[in-house]
C-alpha positions in Angstrom: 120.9 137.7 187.1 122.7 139.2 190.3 125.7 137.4 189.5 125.7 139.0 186.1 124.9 142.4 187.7 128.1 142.1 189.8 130.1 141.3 186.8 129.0 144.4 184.7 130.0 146.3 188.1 133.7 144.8 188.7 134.1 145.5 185.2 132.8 149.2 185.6 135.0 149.3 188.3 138.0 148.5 187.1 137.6 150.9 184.2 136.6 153.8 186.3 139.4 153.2 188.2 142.2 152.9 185.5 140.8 155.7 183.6 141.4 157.7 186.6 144.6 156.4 187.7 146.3 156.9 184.3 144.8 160.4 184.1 146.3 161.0 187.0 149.9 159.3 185.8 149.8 161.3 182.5 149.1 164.3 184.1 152.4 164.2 185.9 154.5 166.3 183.9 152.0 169.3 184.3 151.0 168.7 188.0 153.7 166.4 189.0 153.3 163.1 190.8 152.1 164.1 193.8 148.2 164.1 192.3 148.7 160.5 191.3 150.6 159.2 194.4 147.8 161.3 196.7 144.8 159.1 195.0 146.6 155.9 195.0 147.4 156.3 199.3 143.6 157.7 199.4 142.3 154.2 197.9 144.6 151.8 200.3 141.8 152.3 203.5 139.2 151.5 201.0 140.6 148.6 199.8 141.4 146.6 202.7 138.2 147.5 204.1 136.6 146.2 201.0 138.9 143.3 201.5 137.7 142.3 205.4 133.8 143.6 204.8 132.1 143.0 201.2 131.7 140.2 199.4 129.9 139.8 195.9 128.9 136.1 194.2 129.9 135.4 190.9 129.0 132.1 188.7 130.1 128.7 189.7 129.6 129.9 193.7 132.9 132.3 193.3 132.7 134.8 195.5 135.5 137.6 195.7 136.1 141.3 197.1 136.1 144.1 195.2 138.7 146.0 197.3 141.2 142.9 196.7 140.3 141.8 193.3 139.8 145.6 191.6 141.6 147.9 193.7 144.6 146.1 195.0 145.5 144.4 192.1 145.2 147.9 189.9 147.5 149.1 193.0 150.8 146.9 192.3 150.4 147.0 188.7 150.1 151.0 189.1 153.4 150.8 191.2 154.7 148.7 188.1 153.6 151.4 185.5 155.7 153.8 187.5 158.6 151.8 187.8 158.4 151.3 184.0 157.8 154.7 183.2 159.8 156.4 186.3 162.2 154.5 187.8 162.2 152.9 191.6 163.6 155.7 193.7 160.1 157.3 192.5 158.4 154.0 192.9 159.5 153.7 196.5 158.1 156.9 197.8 154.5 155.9 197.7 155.5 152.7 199.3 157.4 154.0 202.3 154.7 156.3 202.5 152.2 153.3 203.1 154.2 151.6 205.3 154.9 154.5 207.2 151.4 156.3 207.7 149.9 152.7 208.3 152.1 152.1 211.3 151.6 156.1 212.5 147.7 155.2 212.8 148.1 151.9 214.6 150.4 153.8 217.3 148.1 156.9 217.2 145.1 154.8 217.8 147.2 152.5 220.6 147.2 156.0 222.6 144.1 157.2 221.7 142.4 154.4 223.6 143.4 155.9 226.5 141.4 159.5 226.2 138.6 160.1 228.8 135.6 160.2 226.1 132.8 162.4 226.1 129.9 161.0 224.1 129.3 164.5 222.4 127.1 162.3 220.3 124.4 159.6 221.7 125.0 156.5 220.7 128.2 157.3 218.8 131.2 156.1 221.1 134.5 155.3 219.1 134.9 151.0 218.2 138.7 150.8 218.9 138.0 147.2 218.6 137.1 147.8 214.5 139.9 150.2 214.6 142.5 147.8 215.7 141.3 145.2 213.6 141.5 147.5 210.7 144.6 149.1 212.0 146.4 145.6 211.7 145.3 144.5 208.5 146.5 147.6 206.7 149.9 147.1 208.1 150.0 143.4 207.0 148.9 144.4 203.9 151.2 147.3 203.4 154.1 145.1 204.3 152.6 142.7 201.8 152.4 145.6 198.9 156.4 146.4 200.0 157.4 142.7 199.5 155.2 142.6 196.6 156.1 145.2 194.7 159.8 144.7 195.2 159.2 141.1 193.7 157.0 142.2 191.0 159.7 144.6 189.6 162.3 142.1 189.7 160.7 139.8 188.3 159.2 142.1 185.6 163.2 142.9 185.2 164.2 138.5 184.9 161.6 138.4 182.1 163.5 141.0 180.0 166.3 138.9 179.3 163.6 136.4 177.5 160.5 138.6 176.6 162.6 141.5 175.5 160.5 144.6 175.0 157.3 142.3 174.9 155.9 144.5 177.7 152.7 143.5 177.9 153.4 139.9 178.7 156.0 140.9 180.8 153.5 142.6 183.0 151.3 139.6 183.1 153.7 137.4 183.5 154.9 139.0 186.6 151.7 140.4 188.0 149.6 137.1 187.7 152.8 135.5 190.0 153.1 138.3 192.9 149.0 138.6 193.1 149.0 134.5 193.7 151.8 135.7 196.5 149.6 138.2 197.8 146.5 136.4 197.9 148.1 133.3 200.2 149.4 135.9 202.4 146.7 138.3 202.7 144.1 135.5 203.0 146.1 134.3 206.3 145.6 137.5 207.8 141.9 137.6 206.9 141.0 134.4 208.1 143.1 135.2 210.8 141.6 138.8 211.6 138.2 138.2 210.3 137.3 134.8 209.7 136.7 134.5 205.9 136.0 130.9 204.5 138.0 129.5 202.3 136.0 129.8 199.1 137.3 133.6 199.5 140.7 132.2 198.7 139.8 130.3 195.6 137.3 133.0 194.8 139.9 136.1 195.2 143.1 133.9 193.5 140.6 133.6 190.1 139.7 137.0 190.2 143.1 139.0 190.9 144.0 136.6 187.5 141.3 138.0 185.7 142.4 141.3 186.8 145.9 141.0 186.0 145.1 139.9 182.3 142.6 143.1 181.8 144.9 145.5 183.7 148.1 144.1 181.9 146.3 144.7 178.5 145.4 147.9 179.7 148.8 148.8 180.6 149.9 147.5 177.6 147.7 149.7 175.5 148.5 152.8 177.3 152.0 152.7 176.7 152.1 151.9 173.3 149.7 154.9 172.4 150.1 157.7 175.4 153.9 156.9 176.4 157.3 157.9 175.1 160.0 156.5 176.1 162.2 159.3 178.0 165.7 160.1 176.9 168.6 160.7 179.7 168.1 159.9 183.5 167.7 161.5 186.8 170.6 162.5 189.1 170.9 159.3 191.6 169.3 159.7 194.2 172.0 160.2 198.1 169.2 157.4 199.5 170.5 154.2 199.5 168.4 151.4 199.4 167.1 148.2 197.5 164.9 150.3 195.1 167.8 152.4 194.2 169.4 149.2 193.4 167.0 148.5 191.0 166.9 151.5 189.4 170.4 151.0 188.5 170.6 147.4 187.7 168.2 147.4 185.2 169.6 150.4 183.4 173.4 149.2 183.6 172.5 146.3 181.8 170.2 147.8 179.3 173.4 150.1 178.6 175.7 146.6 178.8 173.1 145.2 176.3 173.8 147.8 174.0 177.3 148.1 174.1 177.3 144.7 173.6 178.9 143.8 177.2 178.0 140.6 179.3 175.7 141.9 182.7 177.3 139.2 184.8 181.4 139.6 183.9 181.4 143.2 182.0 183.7 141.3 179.0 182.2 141.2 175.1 179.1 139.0 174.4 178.1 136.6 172.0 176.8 139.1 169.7 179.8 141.7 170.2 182.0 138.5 168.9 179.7 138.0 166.1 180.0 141.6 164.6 183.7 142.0 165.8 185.3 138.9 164.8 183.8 138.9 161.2 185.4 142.2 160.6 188.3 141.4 162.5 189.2 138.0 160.4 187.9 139.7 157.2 190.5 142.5 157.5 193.3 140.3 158.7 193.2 137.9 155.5 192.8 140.9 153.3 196.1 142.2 154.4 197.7 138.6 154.7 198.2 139.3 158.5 198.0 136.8 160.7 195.0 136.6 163.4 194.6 133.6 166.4 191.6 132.7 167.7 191.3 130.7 171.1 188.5 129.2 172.0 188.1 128.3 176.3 185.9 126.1 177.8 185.8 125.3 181.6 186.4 122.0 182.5 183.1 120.3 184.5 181.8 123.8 185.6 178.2 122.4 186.1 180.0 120.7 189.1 180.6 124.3 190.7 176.7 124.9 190.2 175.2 121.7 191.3 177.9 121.2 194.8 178.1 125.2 196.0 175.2 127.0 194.2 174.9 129.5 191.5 176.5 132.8 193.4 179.2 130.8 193.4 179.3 129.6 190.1 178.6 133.6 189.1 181.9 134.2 191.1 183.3 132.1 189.7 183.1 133.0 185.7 183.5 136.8 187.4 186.9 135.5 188.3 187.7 133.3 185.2 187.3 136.7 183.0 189.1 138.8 185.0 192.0 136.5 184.8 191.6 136.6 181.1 191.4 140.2 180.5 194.5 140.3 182.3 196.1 137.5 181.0 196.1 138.5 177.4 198.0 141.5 175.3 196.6 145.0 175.0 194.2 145.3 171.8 193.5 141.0 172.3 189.7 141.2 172.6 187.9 138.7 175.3 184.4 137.5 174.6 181.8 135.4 176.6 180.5 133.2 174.3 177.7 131.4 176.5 177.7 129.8 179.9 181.0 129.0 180.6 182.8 129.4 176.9 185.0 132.2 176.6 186.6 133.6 173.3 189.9 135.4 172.7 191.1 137.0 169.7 195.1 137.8 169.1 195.1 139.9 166.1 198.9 139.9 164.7 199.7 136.8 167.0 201.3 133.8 164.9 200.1 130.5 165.8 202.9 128.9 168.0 202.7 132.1 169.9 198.7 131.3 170.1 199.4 128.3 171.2 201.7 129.7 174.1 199.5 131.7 175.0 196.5 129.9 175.7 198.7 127.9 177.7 199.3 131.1 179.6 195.5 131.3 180.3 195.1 127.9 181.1 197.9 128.0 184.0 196.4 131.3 185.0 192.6 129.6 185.4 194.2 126.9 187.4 195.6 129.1 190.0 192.2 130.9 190.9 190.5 130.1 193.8 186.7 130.9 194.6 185.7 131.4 198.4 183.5 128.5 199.6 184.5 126.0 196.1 187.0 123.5 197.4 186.5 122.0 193.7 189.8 122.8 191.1 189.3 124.9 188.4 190.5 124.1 185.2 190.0 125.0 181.2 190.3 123.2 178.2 191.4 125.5 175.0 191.1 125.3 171.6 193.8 127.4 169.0 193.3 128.3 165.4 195.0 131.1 163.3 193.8 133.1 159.9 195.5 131.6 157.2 197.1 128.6 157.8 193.0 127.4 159.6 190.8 129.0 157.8 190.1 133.0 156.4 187.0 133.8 158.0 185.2 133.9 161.3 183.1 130.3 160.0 186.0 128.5 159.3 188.0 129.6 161.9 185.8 129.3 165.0 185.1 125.5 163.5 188.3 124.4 163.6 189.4 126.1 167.1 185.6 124.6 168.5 187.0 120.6 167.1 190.3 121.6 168.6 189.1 122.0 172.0 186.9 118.8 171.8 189.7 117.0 171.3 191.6 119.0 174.8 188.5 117.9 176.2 188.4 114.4 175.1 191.8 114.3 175.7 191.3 114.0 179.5 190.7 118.3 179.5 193.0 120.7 181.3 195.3 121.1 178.2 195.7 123.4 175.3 195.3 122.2 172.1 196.8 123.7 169.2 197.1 120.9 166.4 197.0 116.9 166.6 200.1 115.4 167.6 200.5 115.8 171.6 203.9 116.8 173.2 204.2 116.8 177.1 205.2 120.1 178.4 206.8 120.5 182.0 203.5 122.4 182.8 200.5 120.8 181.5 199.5 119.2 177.7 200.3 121.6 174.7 199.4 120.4 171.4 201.9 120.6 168.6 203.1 119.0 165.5 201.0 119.7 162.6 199.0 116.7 161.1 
């Protein structure tokens, strides 16, 4: 019965205080933020005292804290709503304001200790002992909430590029990994500060997942029925810091999305190529001009990966399509096709020329250099031209794909333009039609 009791109330709870806290959200753009921001730093003392203090049992001898399970985890997926709805120069402010005021109070009360006290009150002298104990934890766990809701928001970014605009699973995705974070770290300092047991552990990681599934729904719910998606953006903010680089981040590659533009090397994407290269070929045959596609593939790349990492590897391709922008003519369009496939189209360019110049981009991705890969880098390339290959993208892209297989097989590092090989001064160009 009194297990069941304290499950009606963490449930009361957590409604009471989401009904609130989004009140307090929506009502932003008549009262502005401040109302919202003010309730959330109000609840931070009361949650960590929550945290070292009370304790309620649950079925199966779980026993958890409200302050931790209810408060704290509505807390960072608060800060998560904002960042969604706001951006993370607002997101930042409430943060720093933490942080800040929670290392004011320890230094305040470091000094205060020294006052000559008058007990104005029998029996009422001042516990700095409680106060430093409670002074500490609040800074661990404000420095905790920093971490954690930096890692929360990027990770609630990562999941885009899978989930898409599945938000709610993005938020549960995300918030069920920092609160497992949290809990290891904030448990240290409690069993450090206070002496909890270790059942709290167990007990507090099942409940902050519990909470993140009902908060996440929550979330969820409100946006979809009291949100709309804002238009435009704020003027950038002169502060410089990490939340101002995710502010940005996210939103340059949401706009690279739609443009169609890879995040990682700013060239075309897949799905760029896809519309573009349809219309391109279609056009071509119609007017019986001739249009080249070359397909590029770089040789053993994984290797760059595996040895030196994959900042190195992202260097790497940022290099290898810079060298092909500049490599080709003005109006040739340069693709990423996936990984570390790249696609150039050379409409007007006859096939021998093609042929030339993907051996003009394969010299030119042999003479780039990475700092830190001691590794060569080489490409394999793959030539077909609209009509004599093919008169649409299908056809076209099939036979340039089969035509780099065979560089590839060939021993790679080689342009390959039709069947018959012909050794060049330079490297292996293809030619002699079959």
């Amino acid at each position: 019965m009194a297990a069941l009791t304290n499950i009606l109330l963490l449930a009361a709870e957590a409604c009471l205080y989401f009904v609130v806290m989004t009140a307090l959200f929506r009502a932003r753009h008549r009262f502005g933020i401040g109302l919202f921001f003010c309730a959330l730093g109000t609840m931070h003392f009361l949650e960590t005292y929550l945290a070292a203090i009370l304790y309620v049992q649950l079925p199966g001898d779980i026993v958890i804290s409200p302050g931790s399970a209810i408060l704290f985890s509505g807390k960072l997926i608060m800060l998560l709503l904002v960042y969604i709805r706001e951006d993370a120069a607002t997101v930042r402010q409430p943060i720093y304001g933490l942080l800040i005021g929670n290392f004011l109070m320890v230094g305040l009360v470091l000094l205060m200790r020294y006052h000559i006290v008058v007990p104005a009150v029998p029996e009422r002298l001042p516990d700095f002992s409680f106060m430093d104990e409670m002074g500490w934890l609040m800074v661990w766990g404000t420095t905790l909430l920093f971490i954690d809701a930096i890692l929360i928001i990027l990770l609630y970014e990562r999941l885009g590029a899978w989930l898409g605009e599945r938000t709610t699973t993005r938020i549960l995705i995300s918030s069920m990994a920092i609160l497992t974070f949290d809990q290891v770290g904030f448990f240290a300092a409690l069993w450090l500060f206070v002496g909890v047991p270790l059942k709290v552990f167990y007990g507090g990681w099942l409940a902050k997942m519990a909470a993140a599934a009902v908060y996440s729904v929550l979330i969820g719910v409100y946006l979809r029925t009291m949100e709309i998606r804002r238009s435009g953006g704020s003027e950038r903010p002169k502060l410089t810091d990490v939340f101002d680089t995710l502010t940005y981040r996210e939103r340059y590659e949401a706009l690279l999305r739609e443009m169609g533009r890879d995040a990682l090397t700013g060239l075309f994407d897949r799905g760029r190529f896809d519309r573009d290269g349809v219309q391109a070929i279609g056009e071509a045959s119609e007017q019986h001009r001739q249009i080249s596609l070359l397909v590029v593939d770089i040789d053993h790349f994984k290797r760059i990966n595996d040895l030196y990492g994959h900042a190195a590897g992202d260097e790497a391709l940022r290099r290898i399509a810079r060298e092909l922008g500049e490599a080709v003519r003005e109006g040739d369009s340069v693709y990423r096709y996936g990984g570390e496939e790249f696609i150039v189209v050379c409409d007007g360019l006859p096939h021998r020329a093609a042929v030339v110049a993907g051996e003009r981009l394969r010299i030119g991705v042999s003479a780039l250099t990475v700092p830190g890969v001691d590794l060569p880098i080489t490409a394999s390339v793959g030539v077909a031209t609209c009509p004599e290959d093919g008169n649409d993208l299908k056809s076209l892209f099939a036979i340039a794909d089969a035509r780099l297989y065979e560089a590839k097989a060939g021993g790679r590092n080689r342009v390959v333009g039709w069947k018959v090989p012909v050794q060049t001064t330079e490297s292996v160009v293809q030619f002699g039609r079959s």
